[in-house]
C-alpha positions in Angstrom: -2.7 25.2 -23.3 -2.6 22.3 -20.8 -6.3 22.0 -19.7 -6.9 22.5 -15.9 -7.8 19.4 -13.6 -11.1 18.2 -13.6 -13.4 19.3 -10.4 -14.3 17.2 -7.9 -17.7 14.8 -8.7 -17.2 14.5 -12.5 -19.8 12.0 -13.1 -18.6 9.0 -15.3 -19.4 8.3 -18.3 -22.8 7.0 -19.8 -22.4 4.0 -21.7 -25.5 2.9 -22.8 -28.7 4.9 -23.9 -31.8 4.2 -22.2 -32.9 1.5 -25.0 -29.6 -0.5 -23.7 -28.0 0.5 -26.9 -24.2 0.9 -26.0 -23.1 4.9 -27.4 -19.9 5.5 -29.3 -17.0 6.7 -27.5 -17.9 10.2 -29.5 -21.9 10.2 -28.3 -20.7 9.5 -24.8 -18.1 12.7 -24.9 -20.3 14.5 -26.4 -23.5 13.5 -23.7 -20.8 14.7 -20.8 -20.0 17.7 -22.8 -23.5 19.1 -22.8 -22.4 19.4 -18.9 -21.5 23.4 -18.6 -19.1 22.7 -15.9 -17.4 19.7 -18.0 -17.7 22.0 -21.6 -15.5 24.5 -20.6 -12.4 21.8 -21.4 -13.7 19.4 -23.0 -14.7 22.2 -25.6 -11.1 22.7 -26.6 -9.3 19.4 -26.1 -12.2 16.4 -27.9 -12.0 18.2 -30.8 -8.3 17.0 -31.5 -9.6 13.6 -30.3 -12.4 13.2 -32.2 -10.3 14.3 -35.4 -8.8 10.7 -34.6 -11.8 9.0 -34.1 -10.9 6.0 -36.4 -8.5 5.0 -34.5 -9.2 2.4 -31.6 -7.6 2.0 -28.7 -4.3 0.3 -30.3 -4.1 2.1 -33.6 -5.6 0.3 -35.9 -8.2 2.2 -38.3 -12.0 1.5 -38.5 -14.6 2.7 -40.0 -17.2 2.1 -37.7 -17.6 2.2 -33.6 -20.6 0.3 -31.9 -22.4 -0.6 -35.4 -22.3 3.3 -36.2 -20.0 5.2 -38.6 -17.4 7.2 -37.2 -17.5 10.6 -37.2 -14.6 12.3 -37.5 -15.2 16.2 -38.4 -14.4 18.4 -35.3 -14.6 22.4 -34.3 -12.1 24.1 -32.6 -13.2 26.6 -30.5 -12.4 29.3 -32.6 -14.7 27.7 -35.0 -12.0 25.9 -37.0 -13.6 22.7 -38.6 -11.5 20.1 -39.8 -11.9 16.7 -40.7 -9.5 13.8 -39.6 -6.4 12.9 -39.3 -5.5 14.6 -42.6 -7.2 17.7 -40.9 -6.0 17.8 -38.0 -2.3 17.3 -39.5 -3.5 20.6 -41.9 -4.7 22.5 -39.0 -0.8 22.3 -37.4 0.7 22.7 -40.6 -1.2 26.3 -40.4 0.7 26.6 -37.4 3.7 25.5 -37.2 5.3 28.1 -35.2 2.9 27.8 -31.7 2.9 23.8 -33.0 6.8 23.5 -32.8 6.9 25.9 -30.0 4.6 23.7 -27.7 6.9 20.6 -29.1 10.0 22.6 -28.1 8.1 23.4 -24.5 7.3 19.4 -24.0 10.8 18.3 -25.0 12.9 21.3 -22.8 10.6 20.0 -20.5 11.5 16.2 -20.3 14.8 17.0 -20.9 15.4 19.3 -18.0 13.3 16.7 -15.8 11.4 19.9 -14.4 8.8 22.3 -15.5 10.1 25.3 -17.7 10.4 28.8 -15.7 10.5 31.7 -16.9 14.6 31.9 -16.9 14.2 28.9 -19.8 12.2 31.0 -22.4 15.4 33.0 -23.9 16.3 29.7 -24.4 13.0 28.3 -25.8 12.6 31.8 -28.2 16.3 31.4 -29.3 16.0 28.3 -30.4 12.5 28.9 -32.5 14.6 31.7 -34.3 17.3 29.3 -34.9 14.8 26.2 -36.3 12.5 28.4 -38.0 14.4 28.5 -41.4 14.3 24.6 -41.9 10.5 24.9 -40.6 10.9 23.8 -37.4 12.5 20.0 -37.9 12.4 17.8 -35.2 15.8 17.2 -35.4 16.6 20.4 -35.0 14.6 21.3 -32.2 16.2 18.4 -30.4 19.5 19.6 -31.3 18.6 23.1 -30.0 17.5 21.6 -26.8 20.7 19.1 -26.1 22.8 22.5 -27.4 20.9 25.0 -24.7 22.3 26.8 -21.7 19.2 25.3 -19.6 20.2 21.9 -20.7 23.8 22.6 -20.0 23.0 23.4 -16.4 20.6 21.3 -15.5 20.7 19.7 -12.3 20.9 16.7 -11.3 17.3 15.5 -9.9 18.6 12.1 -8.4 20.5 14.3 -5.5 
């Protein structure tokens, strides 16, 4: 589920504790997640982010962030707990029909250079029958999409 835009005022974020000691990226998110008003998303998309936490801003693993450890367990909010990247990759794999459907949805999506509507799903459930026997490649989903009636009529945007 796409999370919904932030309200207006969202405070930034607090860098520093009151001892000038700067936080880690993961005490600041979760110091604006104690917010009620900010929890209600933040709930269900840092949990994927924090699974990542080792990564820094360019990729490159690390073990610690501001002189700390990282911490990289995480809870959905249906109480799922995973552990990094490892776990979050497991957590998918659980999944891998509403995973490779919301891959499908993103490239039907960027392919049709619109937002899906509700004429696209046949399309969208067609080809998740058709990809589910080779569990849902990526190559085949692409296929499905460059082979798909949607994709076959889409219109031209540059008009």
């Amino acid at each position: 589920m796409p999370p919904p835009i932030p309200p207006p005022g969202v405070p930034p974020l607090e860098e520093t504790k009151g001892n000038g000691r700067k936080l880690t990226t993961r005490e600041q998110m979760e110091k604006h997640r104690a917010n009620p008003t900010c929890a209600g998303c933040h709930d269900k998309i840092d949990p994927l982010g924090f699974s990542l936490e080792n990564y820094d801003v360019i990729g490159r693993w690390r073990a610690s962030d501001e002189g700390g450890p990282i911490d990289a367990t995480a809870k959905m909010v249906s109480g799922r707990k995973f552990t990094g990247p490892q776990g979050l990759k497991q957590m998918f794999a659980d999944r891998k029909e509403e995973f490779a459907q919301a891959t499908l949805e993103r490239l039907m999506t960027y392919a049709l250079g619109r937002e899906l509507e509700a004429r696209d799903l046949p399309a969208v459930r067609r080809i998740l029958r058709r990809t589910a026997g080779g569990e849902y490649r990526f190559h085949d989903l692409v296929l499905g999409v460059t082979q798909s009636v949607p994709f076959a009529l889409r219109e031209n945007q540059e008009r």
